[in-house]
Each structure stands twice: as C-alpha cells, then as structure tokens.
Backbone as JSON Lines, residues from 0, in Angstrom:
{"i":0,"aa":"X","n":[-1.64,16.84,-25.02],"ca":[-2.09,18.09,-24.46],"c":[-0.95,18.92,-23.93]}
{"i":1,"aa":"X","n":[0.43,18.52,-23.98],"ca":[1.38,19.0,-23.62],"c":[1.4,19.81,-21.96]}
{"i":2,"aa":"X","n":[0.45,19.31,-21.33],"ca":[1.14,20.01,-19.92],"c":[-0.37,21.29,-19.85]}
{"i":3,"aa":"X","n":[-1.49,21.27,-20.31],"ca":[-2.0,22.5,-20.92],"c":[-3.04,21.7,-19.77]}
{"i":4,"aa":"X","n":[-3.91,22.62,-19.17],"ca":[-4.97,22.4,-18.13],"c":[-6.2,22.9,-18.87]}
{"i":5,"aa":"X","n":[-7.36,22.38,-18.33],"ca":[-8.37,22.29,-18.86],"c":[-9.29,23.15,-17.37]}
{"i":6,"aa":"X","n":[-8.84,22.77,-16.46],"ca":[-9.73,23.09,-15.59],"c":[-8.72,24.62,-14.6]}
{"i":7,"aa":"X","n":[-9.55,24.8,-14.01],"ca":[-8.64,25.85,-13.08],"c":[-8.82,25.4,-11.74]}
{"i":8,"aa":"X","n":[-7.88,26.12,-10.58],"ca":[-8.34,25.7,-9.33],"c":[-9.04,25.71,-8.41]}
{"i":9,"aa":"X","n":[-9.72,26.92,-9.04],"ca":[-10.95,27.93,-8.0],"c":[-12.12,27.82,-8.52]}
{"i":10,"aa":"X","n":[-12.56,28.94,-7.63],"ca":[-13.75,29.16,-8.74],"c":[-13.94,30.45,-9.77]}
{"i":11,"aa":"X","n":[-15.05,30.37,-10.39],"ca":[-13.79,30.94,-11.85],"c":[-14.57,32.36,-11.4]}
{"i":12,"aa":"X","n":[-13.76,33.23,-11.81],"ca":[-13.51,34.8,-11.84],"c":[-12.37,35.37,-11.48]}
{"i":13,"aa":"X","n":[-11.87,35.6,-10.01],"ca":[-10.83,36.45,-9.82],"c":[-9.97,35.45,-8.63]}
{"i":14,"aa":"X","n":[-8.68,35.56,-8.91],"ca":[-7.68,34.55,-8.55],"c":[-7.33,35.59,-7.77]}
{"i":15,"aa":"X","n":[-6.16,35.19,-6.57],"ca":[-5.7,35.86,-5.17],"c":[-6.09,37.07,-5.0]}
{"i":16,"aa":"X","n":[-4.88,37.64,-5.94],"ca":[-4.58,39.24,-5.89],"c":[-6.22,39.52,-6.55]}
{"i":17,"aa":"X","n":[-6.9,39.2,-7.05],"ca":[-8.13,40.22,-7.22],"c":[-8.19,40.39,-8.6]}
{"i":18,"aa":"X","n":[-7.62,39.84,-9.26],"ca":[-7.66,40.22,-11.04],"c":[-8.37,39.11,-11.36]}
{"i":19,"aa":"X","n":[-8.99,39.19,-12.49],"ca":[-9.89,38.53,-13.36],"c":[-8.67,37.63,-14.12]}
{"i":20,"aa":"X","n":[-9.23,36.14,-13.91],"ca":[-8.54,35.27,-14.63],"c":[-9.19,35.04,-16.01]}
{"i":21,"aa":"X","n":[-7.94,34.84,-16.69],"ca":[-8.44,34.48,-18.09],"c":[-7.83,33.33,-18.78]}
{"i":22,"aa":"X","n":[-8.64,32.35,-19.3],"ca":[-8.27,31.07,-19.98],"c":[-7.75,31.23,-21.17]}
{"i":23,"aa":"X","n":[-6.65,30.75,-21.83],"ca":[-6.34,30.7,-23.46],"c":[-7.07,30.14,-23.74]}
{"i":24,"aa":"X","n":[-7.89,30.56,-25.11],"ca":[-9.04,29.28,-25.75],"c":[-7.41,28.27,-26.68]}
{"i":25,"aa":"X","n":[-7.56,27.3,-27.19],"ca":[-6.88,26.38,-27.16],"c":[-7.41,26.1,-28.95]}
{"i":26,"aa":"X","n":[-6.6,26.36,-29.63],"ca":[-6.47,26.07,-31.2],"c":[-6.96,24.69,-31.64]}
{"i":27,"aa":"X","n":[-7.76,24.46,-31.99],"ca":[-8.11,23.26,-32.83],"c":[-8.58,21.84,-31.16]}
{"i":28,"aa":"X","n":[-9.29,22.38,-30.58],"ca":[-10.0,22.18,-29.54],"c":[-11.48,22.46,-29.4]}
{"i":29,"aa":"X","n":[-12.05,23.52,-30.0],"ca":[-13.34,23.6,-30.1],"c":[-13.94,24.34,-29.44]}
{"i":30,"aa":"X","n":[-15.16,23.72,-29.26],"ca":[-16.16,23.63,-28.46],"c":[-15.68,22.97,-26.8]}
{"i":31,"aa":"X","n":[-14.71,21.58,-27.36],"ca":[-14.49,21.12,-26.16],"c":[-13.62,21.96,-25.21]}
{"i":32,"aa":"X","n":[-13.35,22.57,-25.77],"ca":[-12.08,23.78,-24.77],"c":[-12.62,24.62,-24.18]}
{"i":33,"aa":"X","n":[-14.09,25.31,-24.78],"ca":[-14.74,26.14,-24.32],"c":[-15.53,25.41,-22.89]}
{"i":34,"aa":"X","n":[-16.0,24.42,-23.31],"ca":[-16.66,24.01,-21.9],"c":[-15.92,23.45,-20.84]}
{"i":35,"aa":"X","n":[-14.92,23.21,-21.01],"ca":[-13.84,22.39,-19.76],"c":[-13.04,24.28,-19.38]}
{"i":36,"aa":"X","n":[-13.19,24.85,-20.12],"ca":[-12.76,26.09,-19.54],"c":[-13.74,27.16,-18.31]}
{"i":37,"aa":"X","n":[-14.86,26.58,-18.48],"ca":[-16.11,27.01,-17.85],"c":[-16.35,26.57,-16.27]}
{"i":38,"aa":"X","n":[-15.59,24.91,-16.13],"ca":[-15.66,24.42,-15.07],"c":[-14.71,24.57,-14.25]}
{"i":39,"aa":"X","n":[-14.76,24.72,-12.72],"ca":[-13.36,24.01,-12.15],"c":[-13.27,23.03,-11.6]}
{"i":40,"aa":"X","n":[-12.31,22.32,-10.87],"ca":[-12.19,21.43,-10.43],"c":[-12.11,21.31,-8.55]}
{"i":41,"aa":"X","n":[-13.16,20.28,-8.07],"ca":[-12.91,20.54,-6.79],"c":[-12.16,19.35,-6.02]}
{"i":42,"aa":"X","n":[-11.06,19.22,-5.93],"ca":[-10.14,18.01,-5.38],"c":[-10.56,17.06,-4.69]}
{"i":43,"aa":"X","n":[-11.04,17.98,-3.77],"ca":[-12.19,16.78,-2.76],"c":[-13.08,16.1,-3.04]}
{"i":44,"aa":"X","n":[-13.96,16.77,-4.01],"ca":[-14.61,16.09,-5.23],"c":[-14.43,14.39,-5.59]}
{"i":45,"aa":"X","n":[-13.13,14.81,-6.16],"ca":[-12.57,13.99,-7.28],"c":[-11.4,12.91,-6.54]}
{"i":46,"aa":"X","n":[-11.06,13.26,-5.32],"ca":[-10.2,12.89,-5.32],"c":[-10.61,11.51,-3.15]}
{"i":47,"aa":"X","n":[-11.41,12.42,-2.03],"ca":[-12.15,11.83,-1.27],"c":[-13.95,11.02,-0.81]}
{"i":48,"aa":"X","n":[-13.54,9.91,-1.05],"ca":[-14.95,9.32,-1.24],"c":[-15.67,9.5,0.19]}
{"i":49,"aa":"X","n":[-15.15,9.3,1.25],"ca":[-15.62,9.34,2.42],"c":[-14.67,10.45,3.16]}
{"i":50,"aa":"X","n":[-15.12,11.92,3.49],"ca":[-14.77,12.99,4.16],"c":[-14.25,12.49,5.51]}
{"i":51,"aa":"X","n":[-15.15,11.57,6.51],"ca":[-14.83,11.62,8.01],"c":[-13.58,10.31,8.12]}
{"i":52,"aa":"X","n":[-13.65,9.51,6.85],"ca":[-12.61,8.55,7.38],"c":[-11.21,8.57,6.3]}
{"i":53,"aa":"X","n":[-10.85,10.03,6.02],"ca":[-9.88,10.26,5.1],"c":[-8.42,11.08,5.54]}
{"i":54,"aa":"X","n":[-7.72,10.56,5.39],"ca":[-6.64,11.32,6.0],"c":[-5.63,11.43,4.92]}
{"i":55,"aa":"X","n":[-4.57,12.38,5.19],"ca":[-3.52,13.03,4.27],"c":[-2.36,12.09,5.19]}
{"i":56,"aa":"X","n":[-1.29,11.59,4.51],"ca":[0.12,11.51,4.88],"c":[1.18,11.99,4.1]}
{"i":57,"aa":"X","n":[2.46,12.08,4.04],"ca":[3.29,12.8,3.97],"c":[4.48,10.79,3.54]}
{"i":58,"aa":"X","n":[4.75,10.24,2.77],"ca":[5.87,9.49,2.68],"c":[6.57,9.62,3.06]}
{"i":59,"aa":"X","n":[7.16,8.75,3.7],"ca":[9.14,9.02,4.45],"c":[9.61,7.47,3.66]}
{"i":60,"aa":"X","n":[10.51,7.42,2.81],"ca":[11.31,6.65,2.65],"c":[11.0,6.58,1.17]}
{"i":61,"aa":"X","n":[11.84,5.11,0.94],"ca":[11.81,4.99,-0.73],"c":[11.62,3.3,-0.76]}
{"i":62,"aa":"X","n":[10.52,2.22,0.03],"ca":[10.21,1.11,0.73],"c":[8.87,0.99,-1.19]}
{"i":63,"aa":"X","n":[8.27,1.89,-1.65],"ca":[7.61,2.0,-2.5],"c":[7.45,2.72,-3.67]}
{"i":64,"aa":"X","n":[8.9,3.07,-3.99],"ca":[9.03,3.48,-5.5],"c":[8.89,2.62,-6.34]}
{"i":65,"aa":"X","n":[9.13,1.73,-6.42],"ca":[8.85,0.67,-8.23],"c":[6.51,0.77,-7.88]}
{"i":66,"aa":"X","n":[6.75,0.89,-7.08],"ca":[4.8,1.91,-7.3],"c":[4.75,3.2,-7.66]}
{"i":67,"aa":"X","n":[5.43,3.68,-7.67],"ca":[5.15,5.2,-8.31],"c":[5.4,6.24,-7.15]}
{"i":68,"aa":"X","n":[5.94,5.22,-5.95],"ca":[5.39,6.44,-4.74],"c":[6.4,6.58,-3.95]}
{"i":69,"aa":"X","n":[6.92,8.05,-3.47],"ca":[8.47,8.6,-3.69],"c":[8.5,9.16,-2.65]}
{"i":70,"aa":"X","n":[9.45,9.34,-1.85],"ca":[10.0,10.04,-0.76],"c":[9.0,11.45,-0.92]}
{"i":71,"aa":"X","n":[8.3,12.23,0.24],"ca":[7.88,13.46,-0.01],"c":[6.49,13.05,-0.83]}
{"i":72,"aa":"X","n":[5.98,12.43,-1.04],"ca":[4.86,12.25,-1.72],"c":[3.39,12.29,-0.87]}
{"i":73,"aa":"X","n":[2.36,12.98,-1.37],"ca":[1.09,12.95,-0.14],"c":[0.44,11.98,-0.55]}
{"i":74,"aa":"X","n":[0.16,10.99,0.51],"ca":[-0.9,9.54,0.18],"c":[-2.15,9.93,0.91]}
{"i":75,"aa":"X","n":[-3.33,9.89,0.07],"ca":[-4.44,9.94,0.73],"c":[-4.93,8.65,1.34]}
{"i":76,"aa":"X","n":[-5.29,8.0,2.21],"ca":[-5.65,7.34,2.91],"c":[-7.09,7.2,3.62]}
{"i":77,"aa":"X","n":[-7.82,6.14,3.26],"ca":[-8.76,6.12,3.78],"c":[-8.97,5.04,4.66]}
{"i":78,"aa":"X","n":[-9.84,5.31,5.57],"ca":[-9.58,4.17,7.09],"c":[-10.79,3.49,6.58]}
{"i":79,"aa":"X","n":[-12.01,3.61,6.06],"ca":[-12.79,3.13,5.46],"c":[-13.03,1.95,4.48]}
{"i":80,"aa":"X","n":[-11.89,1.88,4.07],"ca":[-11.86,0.99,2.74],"c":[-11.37,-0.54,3.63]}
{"i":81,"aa":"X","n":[-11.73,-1.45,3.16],"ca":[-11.28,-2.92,3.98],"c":[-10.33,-2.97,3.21]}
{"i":82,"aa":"X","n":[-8.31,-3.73,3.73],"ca":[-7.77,-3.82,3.36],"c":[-8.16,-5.26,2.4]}
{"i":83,"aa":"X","n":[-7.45,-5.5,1.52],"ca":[-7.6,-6.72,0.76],"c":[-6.29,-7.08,0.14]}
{"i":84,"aa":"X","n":[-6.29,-8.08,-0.44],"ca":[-4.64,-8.52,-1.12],"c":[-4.94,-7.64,-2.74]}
{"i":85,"aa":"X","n":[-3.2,-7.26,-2.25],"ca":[-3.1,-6.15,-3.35],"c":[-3.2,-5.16,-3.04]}
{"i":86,"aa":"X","n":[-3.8,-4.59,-2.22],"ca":[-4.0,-2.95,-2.08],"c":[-2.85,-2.46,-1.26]}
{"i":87,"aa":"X","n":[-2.47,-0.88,-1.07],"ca":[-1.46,-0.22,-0.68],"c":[-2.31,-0.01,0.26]}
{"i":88,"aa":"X","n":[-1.77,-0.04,1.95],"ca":[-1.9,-0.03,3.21],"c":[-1.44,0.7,3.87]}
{"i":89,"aa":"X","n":[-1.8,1.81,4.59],"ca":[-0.97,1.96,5.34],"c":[-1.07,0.73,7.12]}
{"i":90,"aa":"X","n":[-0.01,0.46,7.29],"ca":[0.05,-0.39,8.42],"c":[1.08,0.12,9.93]}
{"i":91,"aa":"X","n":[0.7,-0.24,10.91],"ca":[0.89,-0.02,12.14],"c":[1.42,-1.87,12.52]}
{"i":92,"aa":"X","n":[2.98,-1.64,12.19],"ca":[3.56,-2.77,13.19],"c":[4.41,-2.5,13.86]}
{"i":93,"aa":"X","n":[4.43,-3.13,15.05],"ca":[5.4,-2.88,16.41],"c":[5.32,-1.01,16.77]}
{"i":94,"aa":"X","n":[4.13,-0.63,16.37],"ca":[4.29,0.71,16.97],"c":[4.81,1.59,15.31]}
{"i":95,"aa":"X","n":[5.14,1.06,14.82],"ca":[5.49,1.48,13.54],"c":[4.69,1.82,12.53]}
{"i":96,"aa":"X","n":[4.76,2.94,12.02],"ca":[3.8,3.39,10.7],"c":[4.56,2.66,9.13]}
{"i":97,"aa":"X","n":[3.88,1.78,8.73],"ca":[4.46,1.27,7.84],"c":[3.75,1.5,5.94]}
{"i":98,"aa":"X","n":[4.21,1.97,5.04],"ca":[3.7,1.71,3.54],"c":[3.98,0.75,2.9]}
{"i":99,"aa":"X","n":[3.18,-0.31,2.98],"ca":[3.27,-1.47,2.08],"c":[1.84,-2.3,0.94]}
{"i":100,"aa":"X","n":[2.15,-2.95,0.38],"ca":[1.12,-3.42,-0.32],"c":[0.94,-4.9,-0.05]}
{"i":101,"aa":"X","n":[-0.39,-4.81,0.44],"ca":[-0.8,-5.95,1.38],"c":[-1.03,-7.45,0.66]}
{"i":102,"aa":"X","n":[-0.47,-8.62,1.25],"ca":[-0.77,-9.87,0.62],"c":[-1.51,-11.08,1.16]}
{"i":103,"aa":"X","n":[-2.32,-11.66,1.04],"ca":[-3.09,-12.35,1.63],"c":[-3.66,-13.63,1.26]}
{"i":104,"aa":"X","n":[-3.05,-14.85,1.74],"ca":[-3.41,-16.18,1.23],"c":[-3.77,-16.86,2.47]}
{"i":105,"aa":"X","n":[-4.26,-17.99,2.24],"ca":[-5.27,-18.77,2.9],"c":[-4.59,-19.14,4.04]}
{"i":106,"aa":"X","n":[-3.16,-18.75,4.52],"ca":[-2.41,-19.32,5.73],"c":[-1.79,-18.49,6.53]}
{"i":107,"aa":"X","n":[-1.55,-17.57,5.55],"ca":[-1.2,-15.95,6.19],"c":[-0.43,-14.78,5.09]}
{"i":108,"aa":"X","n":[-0.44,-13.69,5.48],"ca":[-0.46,-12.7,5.31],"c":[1.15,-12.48,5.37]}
{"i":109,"aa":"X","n":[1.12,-11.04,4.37],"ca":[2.46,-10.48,4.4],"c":[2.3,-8.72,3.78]}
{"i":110,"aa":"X","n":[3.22,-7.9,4.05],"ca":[3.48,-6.64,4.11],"c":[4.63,-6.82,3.05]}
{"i":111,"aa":"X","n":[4.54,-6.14,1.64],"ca":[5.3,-6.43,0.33],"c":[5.83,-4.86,-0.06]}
{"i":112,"aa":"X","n":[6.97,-4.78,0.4],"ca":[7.75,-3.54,-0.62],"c":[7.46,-3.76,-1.86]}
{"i":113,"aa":"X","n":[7.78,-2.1,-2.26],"ca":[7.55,-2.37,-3.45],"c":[9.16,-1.69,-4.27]}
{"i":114,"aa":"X","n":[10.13,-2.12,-3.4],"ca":[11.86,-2.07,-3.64],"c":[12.74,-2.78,-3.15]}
{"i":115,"aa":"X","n":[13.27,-3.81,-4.08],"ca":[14.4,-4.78,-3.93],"c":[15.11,-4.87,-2.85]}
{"i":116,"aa":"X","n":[15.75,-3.51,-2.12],"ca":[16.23,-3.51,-1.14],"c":[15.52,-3.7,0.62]}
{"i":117,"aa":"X","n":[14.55,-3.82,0.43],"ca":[13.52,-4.24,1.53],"c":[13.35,-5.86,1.19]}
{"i":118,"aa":"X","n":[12.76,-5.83,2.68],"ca":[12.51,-7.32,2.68],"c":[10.94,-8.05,2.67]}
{"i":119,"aa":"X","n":[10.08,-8.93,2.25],"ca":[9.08,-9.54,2.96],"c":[8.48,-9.66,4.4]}
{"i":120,"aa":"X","n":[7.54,-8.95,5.2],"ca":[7.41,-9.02,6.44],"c":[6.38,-10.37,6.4]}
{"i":121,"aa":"X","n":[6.51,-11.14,6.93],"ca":[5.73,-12.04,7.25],"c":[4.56,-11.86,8.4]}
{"i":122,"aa":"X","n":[3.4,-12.0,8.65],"ca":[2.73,-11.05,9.56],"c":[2.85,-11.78,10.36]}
{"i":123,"aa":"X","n":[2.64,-13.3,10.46],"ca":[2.64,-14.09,11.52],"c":[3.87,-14.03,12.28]}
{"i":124,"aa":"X","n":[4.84,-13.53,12.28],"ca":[6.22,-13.64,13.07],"c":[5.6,-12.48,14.2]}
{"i":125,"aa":"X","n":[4.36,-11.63,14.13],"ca":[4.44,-10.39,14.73],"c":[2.87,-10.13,15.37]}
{"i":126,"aa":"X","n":[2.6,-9.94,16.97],"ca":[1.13,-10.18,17.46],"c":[0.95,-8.44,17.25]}
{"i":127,"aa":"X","n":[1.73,-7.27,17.49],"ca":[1.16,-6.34,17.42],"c":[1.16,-5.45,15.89]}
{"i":128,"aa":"X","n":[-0.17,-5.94,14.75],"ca":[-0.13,-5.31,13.7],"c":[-1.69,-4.91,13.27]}
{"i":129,"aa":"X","n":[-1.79,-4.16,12.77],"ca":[-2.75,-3.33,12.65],"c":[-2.96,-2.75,10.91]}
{"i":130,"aa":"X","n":[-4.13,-2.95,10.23],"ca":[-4.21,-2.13,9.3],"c":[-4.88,-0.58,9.82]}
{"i":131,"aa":"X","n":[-4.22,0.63,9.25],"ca":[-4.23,1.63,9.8],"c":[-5.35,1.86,9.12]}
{"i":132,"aa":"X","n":[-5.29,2.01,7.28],"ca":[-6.19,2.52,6.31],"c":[-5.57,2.22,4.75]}
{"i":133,"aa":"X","n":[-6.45,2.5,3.9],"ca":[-5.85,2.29,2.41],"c":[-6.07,3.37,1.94]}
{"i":134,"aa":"X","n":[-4.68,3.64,1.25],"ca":[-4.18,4.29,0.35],"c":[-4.9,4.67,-1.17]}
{"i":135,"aa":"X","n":[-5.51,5.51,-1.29],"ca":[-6.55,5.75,-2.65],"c":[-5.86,6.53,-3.65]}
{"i":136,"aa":"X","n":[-5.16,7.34,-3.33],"ca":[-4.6,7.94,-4.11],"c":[-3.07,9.01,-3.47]}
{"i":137,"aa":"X","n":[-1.95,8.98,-4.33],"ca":[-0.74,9.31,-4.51],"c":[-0.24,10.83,-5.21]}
{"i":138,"aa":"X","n":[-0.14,11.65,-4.22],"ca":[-0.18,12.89,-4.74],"c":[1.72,13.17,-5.2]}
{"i":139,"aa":"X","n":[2.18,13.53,-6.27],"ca":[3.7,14.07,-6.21],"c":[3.93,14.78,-6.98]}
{"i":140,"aa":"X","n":[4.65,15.85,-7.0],"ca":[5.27,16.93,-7.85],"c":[5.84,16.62,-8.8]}
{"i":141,"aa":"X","n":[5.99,16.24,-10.1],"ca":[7.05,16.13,-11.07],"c":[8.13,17.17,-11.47]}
C-alpha cells in the first residue's frame, strides 16, 4: 500500500482551515477504496478498551528497544489489565517509574529489559514494588 491511508482523521467533510477534503480514489482498488474512503477512524475507538483506567505516557530511555519501544515513544497504559508473565508493565520500584516486561515463576518474579545493557531486577531483593498498569499499545513516529 506504500504509505497510502485508507481512512482519514476526522470526520469526513471539511478539515481545519474549512475546505472540503478530498480522497484520491486509488487505481486498481475498487470498490474497496471507495468504502474505506467513506469511513474515519476514531483512535479511541481502536486503540482504548477501558476509558477511566487508561493513561498516556511519554518513554524516557532506551531499557526497551529490542521491543520496538524507543526513547520519545507514547505507551498507552492501562491500570485495568492484570499484569501477567510476559506482558509490558509499567512498574513503580523504589519510588521509581519503571518499563519493563514482566516475568513470573512459581518462586518469584522479575522486571526484564528488553536491552543487553540493562540488567535483570529480581523483585524479591525489593519490599517497595508496585505494578502501576499494562502497556496495550506503543505509539512512535517513523
């Protein structure tokens, strides 16, 4: 599809300034171009399952790039979701806001970078830790 959008961001008629937006119909697309041109897309929609327990963060560091997830990146977060092994967390240790992907076996627990240069947190070395919320989805600019 080369980079080509299907949906728009609003709702469809007239974008900021007041002019009438108009879709390219899309060559050897159809019918299907015509109707994905008809709809838009609503983020919140698509993107928050639970409104009251959802929050936006902002990444600081590079503790989770070999995940896809980069300095400057918005993590949606939901406080709702039960953490489980495997999932991306956000976590609260020692007062600390932490991004890690959570691990969990029958004796204890650990906080797992997802970059070589970080280390394994072991949870049991530490009484004040907290799962904050999980991470649903990874917003970043290419």
């Amino acid at each position: 599809m080369d980079g080509e959008d299907f949906f728009q961001a609003g709702p469809r008629g007239n974008n900021s300034s007041g002019q009438e937006q108009k879709i390219p119909k899309r060559s050897g697309f159809g019918a299907v171009a015509d109707y994905h041109a008809e709809r838009s897309v609503d983020l919140n929609e698509q993107l928050i399952g639970n409104k009251t327990s959802t929050y936006f963060f902002s990444m600081r560091g590079d503790a989770m790039r070999d995940a896809g997830i980069f300095d400057g990146d918005l993590l949606i977060v939901d406080r709702s979701i039960k953490a489980a092994s495997g999932k991306i967390i956000v976590a609260i240790l020692n007062g600390e806001l932490l991004v890690r992907r959570f691990h969990k076996n029958f004796s204890s627990a650990f906080l797992i970078p997802e970059n070589n240069r970080y280390k394994n947190i072991n949870l049991s070395e530490f009484t004040d830790f907290t799962v904050w919320g999980v991470v649903t989805y990874v917003v970043h600019q290419v």
